[in-house]
HTML snippet that shows the backbone in 3Dmol.js (N, CA, C, O; Angstrom):
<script src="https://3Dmol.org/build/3Dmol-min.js"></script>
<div id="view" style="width:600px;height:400px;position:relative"></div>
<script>
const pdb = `
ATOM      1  N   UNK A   1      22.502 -31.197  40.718  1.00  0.00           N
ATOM      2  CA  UNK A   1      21.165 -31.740  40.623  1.00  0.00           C
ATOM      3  C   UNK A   1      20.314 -30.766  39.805  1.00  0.00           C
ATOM      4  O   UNK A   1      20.421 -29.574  40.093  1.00  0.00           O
ATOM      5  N   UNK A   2      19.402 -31.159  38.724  1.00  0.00           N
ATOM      6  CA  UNK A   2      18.658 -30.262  38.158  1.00  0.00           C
ATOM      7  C   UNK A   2      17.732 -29.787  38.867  1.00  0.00           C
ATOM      8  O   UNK A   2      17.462 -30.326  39.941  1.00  0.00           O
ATOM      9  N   UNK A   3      17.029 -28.652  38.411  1.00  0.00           N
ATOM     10  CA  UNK A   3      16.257 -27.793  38.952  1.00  0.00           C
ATOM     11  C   UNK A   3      14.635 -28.802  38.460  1.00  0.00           C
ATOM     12  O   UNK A   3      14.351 -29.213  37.336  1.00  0.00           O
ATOM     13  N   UNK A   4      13.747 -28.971  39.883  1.00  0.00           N
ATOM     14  CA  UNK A   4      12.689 -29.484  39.341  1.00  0.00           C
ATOM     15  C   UNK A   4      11.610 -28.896  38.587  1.00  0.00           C
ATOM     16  O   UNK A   4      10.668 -29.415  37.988  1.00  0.00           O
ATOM     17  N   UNK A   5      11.978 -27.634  38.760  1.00  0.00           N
ATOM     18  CA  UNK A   5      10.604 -26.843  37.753  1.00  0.00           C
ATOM     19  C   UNK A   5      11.471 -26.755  36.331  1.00  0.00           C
ATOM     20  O   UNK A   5      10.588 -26.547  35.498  1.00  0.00           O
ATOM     21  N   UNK A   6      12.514 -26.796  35.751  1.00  0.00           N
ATOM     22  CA  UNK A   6      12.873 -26.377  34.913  1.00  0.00           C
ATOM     23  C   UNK A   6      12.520 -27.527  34.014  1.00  0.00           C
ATOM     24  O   UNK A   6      11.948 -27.353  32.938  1.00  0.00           O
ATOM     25  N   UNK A   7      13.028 -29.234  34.680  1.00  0.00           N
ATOM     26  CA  UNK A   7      12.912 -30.384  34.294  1.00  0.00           C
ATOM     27  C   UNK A   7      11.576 -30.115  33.650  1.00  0.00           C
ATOM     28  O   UNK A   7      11.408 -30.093  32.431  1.00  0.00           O
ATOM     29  N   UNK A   8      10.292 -29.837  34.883  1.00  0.00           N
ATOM     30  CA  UNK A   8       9.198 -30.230  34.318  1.00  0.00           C
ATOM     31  C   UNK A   8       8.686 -29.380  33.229  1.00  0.00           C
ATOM     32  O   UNK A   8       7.992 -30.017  32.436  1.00  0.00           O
ATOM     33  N   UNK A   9       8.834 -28.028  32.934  1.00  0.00           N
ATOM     34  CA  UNK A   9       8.878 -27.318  31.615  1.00  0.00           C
ATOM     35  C   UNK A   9       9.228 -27.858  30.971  1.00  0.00           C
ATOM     36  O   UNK A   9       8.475 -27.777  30.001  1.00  0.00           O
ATOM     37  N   UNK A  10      10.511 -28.903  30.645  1.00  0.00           N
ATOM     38  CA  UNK A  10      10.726 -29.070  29.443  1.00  0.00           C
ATOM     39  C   UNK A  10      10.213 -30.863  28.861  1.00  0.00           C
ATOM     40  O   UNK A  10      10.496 -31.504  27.849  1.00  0.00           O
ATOM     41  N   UNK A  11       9.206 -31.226  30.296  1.00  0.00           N
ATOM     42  CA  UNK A  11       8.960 -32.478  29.718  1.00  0.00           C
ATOM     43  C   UNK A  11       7.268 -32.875  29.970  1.00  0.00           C
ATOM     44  O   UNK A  11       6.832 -34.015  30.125  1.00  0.00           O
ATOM     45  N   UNK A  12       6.284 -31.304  29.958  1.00  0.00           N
ATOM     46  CA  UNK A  12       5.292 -30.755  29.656  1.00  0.00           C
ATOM     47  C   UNK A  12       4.757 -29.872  29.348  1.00  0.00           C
ATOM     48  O   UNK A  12       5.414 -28.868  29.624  1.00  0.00           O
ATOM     49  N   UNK A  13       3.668 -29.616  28.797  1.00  0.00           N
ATOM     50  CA  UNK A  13       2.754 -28.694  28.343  1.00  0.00           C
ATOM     51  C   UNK A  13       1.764 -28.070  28.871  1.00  0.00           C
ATOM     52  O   UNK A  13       1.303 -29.131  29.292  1.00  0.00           O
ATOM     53  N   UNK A  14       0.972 -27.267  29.254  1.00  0.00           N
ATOM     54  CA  UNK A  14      -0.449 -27.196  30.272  1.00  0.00           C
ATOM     55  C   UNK A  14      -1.304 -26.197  29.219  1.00  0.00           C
ATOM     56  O   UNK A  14      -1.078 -25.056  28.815  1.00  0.00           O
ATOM     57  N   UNK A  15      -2.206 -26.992  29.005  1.00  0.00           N
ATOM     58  CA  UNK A  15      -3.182 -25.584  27.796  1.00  0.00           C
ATOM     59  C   UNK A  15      -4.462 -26.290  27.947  1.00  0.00           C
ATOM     60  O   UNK A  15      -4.669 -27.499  28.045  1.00  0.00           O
ATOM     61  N   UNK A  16      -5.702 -24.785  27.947  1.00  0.00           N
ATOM     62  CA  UNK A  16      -6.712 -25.622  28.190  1.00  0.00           C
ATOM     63  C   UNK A  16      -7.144 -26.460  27.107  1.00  0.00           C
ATOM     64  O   UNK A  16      -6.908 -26.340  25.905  1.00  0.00           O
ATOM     65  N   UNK A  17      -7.978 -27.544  27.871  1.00  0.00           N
ATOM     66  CA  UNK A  17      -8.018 -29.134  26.801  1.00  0.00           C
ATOM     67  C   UNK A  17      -8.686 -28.406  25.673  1.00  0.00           C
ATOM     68  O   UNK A  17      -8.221 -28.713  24.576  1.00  0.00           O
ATOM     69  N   UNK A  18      -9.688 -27.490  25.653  1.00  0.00           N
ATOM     70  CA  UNK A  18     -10.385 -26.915  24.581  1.00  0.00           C
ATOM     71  C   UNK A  18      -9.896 -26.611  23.326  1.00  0.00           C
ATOM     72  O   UNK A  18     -10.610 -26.520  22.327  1.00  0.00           O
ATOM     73  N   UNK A  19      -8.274 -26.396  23.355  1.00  0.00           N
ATOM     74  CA  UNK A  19      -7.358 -25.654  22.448  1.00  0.00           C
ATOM     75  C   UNK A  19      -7.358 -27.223  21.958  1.00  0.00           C
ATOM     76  O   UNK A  19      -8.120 -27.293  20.994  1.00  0.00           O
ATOM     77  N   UNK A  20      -6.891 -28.277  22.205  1.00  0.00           N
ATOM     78  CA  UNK A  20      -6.460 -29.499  21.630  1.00  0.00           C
ATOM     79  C   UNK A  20      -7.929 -30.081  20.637  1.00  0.00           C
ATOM     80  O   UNK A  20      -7.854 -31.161  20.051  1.00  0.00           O
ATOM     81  N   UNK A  21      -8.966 -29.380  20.574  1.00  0.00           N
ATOM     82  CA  UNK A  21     -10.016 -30.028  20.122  1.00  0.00           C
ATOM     83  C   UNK A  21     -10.176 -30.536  18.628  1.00  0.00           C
ATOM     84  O   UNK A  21     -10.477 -29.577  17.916  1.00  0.00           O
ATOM     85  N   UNK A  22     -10.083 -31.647  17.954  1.00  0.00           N
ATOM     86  CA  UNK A  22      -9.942 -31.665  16.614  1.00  0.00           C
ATOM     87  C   UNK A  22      -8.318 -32.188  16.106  1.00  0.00           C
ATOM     88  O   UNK A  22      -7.998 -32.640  15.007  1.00  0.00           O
ATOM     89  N   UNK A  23      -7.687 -32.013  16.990  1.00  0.00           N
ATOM     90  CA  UNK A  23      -6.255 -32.420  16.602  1.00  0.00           C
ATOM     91  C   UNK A  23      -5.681 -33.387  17.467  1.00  0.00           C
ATOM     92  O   UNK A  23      -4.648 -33.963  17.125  1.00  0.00           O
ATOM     93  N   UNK A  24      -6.307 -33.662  18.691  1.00  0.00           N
ATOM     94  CA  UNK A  24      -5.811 -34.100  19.630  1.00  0.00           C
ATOM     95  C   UNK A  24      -5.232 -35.736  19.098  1.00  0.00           C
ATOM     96  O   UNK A  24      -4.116 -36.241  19.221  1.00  0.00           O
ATOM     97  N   UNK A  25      -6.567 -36.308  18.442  1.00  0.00           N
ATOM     98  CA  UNK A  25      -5.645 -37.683  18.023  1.00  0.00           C
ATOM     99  C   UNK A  25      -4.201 -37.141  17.252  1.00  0.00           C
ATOM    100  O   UNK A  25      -3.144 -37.342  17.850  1.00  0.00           O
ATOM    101  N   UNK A  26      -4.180 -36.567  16.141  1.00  0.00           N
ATOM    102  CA  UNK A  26      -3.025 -36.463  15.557  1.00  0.00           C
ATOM    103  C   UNK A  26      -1.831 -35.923  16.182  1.00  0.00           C
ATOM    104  O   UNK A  26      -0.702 -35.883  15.694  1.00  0.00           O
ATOM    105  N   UNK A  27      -2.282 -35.441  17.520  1.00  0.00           N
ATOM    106  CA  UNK A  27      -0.584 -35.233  18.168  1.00  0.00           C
ATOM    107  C   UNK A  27      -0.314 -36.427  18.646  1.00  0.00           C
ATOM    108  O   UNK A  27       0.814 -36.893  18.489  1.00  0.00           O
ATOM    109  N   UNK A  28      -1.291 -37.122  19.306  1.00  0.00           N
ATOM    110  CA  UNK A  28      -1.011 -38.416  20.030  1.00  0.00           C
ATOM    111  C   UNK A  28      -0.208 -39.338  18.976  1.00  0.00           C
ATOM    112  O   UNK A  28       0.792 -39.965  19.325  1.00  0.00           O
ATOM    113  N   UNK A  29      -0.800 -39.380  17.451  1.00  0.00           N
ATOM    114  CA  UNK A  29      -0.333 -40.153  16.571  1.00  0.00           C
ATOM    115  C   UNK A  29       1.314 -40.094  15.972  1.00  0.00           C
ATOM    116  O   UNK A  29       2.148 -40.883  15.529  1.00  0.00           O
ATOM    117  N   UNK A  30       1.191 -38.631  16.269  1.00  0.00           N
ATOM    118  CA  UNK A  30       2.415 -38.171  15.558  1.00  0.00           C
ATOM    119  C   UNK A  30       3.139 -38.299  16.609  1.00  0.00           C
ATOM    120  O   UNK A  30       3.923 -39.204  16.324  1.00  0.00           O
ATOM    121  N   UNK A  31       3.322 -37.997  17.494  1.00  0.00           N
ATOM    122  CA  UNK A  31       4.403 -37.761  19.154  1.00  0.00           C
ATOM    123  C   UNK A  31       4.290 -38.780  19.938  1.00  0.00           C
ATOM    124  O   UNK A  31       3.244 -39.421  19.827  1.00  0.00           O
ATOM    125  N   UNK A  32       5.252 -39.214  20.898  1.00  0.00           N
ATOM    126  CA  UNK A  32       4.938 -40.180  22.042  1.00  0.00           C
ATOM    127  C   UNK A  32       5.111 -39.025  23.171  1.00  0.00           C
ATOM    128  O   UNK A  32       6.080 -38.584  23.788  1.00  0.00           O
ATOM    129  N   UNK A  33       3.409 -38.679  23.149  1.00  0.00           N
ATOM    130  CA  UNK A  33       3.298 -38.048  24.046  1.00  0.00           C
ATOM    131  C   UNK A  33       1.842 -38.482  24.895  1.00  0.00           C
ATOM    132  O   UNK A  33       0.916 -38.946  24.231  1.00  0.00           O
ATOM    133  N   UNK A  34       1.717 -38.339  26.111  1.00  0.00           N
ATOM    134  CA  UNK A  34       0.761 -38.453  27.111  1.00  0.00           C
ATOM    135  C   UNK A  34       0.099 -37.328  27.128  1.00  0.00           C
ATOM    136  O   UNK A  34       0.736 -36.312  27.408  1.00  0.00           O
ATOM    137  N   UNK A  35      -1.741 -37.197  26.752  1.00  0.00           N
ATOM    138  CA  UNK A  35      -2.593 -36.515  27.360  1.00  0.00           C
ATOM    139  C   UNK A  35      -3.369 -36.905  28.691  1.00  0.00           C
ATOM    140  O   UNK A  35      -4.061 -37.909  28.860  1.00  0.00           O
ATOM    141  N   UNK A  36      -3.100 -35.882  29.601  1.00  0.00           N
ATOM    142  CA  UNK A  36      -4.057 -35.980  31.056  1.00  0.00           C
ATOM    143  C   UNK A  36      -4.940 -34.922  31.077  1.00  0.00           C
ATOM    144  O   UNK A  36      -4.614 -33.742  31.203  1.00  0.00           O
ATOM    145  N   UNK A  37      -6.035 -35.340  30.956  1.00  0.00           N
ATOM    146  CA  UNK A  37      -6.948 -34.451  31.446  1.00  0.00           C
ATOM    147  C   UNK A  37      -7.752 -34.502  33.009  1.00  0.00           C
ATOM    148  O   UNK A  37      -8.786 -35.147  33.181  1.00  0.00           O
ATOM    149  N   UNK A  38      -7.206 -33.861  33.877  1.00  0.00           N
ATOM    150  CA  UNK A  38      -7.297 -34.047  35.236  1.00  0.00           C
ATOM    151  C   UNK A  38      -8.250 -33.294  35.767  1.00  0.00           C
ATOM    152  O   UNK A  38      -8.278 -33.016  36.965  1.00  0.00           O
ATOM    153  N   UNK A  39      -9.062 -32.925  34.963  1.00  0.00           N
ATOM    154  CA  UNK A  39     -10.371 -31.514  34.983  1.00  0.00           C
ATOM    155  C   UNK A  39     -10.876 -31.077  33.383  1.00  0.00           C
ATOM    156  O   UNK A  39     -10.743 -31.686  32.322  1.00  0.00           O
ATOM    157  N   UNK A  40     -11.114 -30.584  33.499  1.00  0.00           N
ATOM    158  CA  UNK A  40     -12.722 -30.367  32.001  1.00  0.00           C
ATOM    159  C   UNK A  40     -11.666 -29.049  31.769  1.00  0.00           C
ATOM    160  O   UNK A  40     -11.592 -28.706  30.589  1.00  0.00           O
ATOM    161  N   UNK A  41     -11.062 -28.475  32.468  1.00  0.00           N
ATOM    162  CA  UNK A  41     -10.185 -27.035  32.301  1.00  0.00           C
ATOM    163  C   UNK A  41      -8.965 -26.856  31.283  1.00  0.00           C
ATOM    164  O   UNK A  41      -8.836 -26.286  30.199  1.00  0.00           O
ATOM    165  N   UNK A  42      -7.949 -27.761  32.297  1.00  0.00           N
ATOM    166  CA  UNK A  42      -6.920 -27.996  31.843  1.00  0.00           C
ATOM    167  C   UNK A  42      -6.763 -29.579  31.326  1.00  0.00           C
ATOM    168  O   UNK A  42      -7.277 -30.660  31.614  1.00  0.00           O
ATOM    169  N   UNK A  43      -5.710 -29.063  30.357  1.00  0.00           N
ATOM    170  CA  UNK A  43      -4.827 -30.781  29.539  1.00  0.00           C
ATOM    171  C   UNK A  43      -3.721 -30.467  30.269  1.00  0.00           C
ATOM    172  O   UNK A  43      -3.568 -29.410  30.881  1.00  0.00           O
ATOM    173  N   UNK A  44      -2.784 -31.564  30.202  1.00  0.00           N
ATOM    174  CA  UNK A  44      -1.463 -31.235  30.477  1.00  0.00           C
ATOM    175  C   UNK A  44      -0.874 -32.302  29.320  1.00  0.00           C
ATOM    176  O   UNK A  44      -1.555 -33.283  29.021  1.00  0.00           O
ATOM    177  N   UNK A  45       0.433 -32.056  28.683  1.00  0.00           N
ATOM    178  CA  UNK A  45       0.613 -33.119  27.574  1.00  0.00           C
ATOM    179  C   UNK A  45       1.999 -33.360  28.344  1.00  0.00           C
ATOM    180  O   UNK A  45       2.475 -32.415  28.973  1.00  0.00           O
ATOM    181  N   UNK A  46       2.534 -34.352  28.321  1.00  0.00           N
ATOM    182  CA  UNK A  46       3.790 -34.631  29.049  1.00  0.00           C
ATOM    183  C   UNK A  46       4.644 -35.661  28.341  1.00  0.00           C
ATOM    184  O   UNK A  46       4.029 -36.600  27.836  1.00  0.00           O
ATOM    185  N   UNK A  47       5.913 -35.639  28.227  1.00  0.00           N
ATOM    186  CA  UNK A  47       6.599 -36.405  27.127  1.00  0.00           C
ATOM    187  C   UNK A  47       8.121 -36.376  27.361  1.00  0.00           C
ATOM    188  O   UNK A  47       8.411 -35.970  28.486  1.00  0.00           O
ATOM    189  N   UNK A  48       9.161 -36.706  26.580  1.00  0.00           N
ATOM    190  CA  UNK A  48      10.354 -36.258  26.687  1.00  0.00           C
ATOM    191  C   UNK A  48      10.960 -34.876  26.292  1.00  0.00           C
ATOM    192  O   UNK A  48      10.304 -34.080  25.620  1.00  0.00           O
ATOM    193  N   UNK A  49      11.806 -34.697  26.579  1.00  0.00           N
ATOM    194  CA  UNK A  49      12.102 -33.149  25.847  1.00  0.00           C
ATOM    195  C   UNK A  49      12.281 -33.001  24.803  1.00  0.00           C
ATOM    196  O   UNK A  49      12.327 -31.808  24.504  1.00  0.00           O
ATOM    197  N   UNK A  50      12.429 -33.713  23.955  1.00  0.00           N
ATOM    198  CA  UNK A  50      12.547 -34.121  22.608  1.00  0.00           C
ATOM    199  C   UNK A  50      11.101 -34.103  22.386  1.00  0.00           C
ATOM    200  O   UNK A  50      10.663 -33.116  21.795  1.00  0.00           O
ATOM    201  N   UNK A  51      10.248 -35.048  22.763  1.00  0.00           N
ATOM    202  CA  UNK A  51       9.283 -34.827  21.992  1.00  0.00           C
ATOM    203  C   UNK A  51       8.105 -33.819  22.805  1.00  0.00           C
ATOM    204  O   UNK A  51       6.969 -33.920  22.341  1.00  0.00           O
ATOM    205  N   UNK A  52       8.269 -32.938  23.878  1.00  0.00           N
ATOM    206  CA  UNK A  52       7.434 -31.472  23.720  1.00  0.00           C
ATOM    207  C   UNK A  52       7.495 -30.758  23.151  1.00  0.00           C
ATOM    208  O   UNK A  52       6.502 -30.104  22.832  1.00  0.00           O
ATOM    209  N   UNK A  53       8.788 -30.486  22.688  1.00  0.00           N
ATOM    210  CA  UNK A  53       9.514 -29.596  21.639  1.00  0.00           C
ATOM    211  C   UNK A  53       9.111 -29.941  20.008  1.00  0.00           C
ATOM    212  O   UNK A  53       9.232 -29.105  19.113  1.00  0.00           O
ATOM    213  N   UNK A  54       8.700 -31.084  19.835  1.00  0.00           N
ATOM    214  CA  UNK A  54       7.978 -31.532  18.826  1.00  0.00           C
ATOM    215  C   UNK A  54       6.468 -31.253  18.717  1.00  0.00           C
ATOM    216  O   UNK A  54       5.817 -31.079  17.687  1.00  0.00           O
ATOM    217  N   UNK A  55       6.010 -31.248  20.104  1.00  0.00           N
ATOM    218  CA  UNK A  55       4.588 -31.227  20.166  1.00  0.00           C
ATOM    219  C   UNK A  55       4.414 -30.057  20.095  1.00  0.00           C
ATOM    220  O   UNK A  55       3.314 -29.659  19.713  1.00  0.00           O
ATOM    221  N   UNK A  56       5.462 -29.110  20.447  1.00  0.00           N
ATOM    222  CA  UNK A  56       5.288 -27.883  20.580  1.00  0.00           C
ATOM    223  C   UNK A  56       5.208 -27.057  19.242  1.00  0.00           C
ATOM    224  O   UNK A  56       4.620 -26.033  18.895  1.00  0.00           O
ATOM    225  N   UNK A  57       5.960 -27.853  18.716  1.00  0.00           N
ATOM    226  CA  UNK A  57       5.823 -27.262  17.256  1.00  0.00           C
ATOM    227  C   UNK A  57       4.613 -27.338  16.575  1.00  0.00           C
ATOM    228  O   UNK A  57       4.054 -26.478  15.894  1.00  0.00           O
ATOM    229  N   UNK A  58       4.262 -28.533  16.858  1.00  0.00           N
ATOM    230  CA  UNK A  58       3.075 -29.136  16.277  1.00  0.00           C
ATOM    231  C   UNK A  58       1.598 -28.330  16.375  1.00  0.00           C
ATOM    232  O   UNK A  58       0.769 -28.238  15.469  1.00  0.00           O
ATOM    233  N   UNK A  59       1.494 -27.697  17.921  1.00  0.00           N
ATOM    234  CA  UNK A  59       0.717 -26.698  18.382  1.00  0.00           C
ATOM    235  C   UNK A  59       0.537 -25.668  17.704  1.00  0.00           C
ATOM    236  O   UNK A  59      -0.460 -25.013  17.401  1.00  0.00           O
ATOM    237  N   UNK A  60       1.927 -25.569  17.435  1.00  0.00           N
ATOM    238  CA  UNK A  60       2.330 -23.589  16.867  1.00  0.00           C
ATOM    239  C   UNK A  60       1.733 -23.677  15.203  1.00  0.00           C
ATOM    240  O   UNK A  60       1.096 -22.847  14.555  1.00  0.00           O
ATOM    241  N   UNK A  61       2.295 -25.211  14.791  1.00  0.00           N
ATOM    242  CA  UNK A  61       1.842 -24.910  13.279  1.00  0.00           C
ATOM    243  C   UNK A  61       0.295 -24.910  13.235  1.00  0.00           C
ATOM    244  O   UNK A  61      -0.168 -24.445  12.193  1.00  0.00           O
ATOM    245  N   UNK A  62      -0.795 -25.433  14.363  1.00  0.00           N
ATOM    246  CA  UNK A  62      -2.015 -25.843  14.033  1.00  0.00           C
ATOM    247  C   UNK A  62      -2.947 -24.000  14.708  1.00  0.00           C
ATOM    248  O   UNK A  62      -4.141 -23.746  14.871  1.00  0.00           O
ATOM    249  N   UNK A  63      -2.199 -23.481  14.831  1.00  0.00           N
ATOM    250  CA  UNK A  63      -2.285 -22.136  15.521  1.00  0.00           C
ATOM    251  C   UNK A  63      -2.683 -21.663  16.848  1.00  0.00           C
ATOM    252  O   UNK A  63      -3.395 -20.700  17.133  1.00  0.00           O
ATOM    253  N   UNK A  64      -2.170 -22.407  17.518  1.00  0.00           N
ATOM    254  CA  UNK A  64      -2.609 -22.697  19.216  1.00  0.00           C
ATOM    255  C   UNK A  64      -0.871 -21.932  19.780  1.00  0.00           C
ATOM    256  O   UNK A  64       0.227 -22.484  19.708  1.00  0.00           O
ATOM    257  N   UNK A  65      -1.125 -20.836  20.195  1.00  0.00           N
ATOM    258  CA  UNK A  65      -0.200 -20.036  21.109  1.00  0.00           C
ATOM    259  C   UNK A  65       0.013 -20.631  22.917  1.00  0.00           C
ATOM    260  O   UNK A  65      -0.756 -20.677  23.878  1.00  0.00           O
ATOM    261  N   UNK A  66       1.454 -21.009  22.706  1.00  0.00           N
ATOM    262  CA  UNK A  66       1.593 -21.525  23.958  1.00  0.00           C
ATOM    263  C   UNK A  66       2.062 -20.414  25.186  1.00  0.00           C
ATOM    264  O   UNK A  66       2.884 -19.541  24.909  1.00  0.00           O
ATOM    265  N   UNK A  67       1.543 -20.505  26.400  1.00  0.00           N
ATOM    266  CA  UNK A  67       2.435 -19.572  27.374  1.00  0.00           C
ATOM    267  C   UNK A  67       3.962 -19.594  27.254  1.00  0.00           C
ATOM    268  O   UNK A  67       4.650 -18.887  27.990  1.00  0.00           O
TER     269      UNK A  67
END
`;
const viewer = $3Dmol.createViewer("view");
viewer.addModel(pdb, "pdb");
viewer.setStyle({}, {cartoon: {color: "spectrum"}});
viewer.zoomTo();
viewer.render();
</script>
């Protein structure tokens, strides 16, 4: 059985929503990925592992450092 924290690392993101500001449509556009904003604090972006790993990239190229 997989490990449930490991699963969920690899099929989300958590950064505050502030970092997503200005780009946020274009990840949505580009990725099938889900933004939740469940507080003014944090986003969480959640997706397949395939595509966090996309989003993730996507982050890194727009210069947003992930934990």
């Amino acid at each position: 059985m997989p490990d449930p924290t490991r699963l969920r690392d690899s099929t989300q993101i958590e950064l505050p929503c502030q970092s997503l500001d200005g780009i946020r449509d274009d990840l949505e556009a580009e990725h099938t990925v889900t933004v939740v904003q469940p507080d003014d604090q944090q986003c969480r972006i959640i997706g397949s592992p395939i595509e966090i790993k996309a989003a993730s990239d996507f982050l890194s190229r727009h210069g947003i450092a992930l934990p």
